[in-house]
C-alpha positions as CSV (number, residue, x, y, z in Angstrom):
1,X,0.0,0.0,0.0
2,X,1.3,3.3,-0.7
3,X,0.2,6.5,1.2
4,X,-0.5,9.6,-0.8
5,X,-1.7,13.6,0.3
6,X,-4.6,14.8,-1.8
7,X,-5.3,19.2,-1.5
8,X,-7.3,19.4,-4.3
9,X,-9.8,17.8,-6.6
10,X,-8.9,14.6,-5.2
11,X,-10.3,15.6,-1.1
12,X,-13.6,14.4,0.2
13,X,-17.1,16.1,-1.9
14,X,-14.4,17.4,-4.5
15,X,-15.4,16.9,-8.2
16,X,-12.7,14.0,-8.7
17,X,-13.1,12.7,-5.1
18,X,-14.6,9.3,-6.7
19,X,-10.6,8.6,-7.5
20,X,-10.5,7.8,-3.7
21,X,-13.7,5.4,-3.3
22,X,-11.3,2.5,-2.5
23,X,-8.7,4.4,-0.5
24,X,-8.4,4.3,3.1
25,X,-9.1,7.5,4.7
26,X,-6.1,8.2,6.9
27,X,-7.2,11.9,8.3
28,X,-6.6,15.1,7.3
29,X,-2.6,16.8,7.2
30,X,-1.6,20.1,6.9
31,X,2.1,20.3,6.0
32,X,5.3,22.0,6.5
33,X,5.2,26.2,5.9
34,X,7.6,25.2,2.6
35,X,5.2,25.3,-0.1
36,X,3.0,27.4,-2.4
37,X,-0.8,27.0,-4.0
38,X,-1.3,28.2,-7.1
39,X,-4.7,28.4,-9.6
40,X,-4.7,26.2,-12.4
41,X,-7.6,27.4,-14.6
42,X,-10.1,25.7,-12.6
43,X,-8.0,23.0,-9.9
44,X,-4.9,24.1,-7.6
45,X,-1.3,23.0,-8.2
46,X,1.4,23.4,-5.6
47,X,4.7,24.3,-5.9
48,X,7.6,23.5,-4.0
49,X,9.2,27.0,-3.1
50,X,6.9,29.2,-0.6
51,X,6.2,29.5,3.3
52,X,2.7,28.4,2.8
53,X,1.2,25.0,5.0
54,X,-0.7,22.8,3.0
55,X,-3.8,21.8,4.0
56,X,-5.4,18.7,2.9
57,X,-6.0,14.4,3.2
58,X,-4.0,11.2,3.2
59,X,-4.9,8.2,2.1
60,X,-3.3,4.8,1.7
61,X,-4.2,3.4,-2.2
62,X,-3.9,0.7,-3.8
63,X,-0.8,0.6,-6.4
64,X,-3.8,0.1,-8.8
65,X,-4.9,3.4,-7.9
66,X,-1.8,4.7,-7.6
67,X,-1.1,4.7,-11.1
68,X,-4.7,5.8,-11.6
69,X,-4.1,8.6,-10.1
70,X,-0.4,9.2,-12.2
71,X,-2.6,9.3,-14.8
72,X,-5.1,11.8,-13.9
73,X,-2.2,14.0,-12.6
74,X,-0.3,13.6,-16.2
75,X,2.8,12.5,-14.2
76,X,5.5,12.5,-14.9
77,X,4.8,15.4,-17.9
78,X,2.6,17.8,-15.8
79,X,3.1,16.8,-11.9
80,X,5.7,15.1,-10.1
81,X,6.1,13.2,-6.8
82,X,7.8,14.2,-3.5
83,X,7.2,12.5,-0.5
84,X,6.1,14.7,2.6
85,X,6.0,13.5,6.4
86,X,2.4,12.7,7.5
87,X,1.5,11.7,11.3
88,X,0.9,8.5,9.3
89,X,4.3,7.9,7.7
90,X,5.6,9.6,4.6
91,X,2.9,10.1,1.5
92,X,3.4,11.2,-1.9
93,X,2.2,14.7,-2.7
94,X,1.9,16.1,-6.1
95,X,3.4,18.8,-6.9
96,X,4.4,20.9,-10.2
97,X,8.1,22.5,-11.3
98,X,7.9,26.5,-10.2
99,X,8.6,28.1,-13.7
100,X,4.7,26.6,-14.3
101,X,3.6,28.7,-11.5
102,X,4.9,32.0,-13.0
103,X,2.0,34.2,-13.7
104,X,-0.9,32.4,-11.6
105,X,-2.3,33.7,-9.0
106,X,-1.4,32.4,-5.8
107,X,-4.0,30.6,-3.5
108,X,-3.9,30.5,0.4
109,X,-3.0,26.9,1.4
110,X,-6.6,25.5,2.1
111,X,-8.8,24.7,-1.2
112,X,-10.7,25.4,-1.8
């Protein structure tokens, strides 16, 4: 099983929330002050430079939904992986080179 950090579409009553019908619900996570939340037409991306928390969910998946959700995320073209510290072990977050966020408006950590 693999444990991954959803702070967007992916969370609980989000529009692509039916990703996670199989997952385990770990808990909610907010992460270190190191990142940044940008607006992607209509979805958040996060970047890796910032002093923004992250708030969001973790989940342990399947690696059948695991690369499910590489798909969805256009990895490794669009997003790529990092793992984060959870209170529930390390989980992958995805998250998206900075040059991309250039230009977008910034979002406050919590998404929506």
């Amino acid at each position: 099983m693999n444990r991954v950090f959803v702070y967007g579409t992916l969370k609980r009553g989000q529009r692509n929330s039916h990703f996670m019908h199989c997952a385990e619900f770990l808990g909610q996570h907010r992460t270190e002050k190191n990142y940044s939340m940008y607006e992607f037409e209509n979805y958040p991306a996060v970047c890796p430079q910032g002093s923004q928390a992250i708030k969001g969910e973790v989940y342990h998946i399947s690696d059948r939904q695991f690369k499910m959700l590489d798909e969805l995320e256009w990895y490794p073209h669009f997003y790529q992986r990092i793992e984060i510290p959870t209170d529930w072990g390390n989980a992958w977050m995805y998250i998206v080179k900075f040059k991309l966020c250039q230009g977008k408006k910034q979002l406050p950590g919590d998404w929506p």
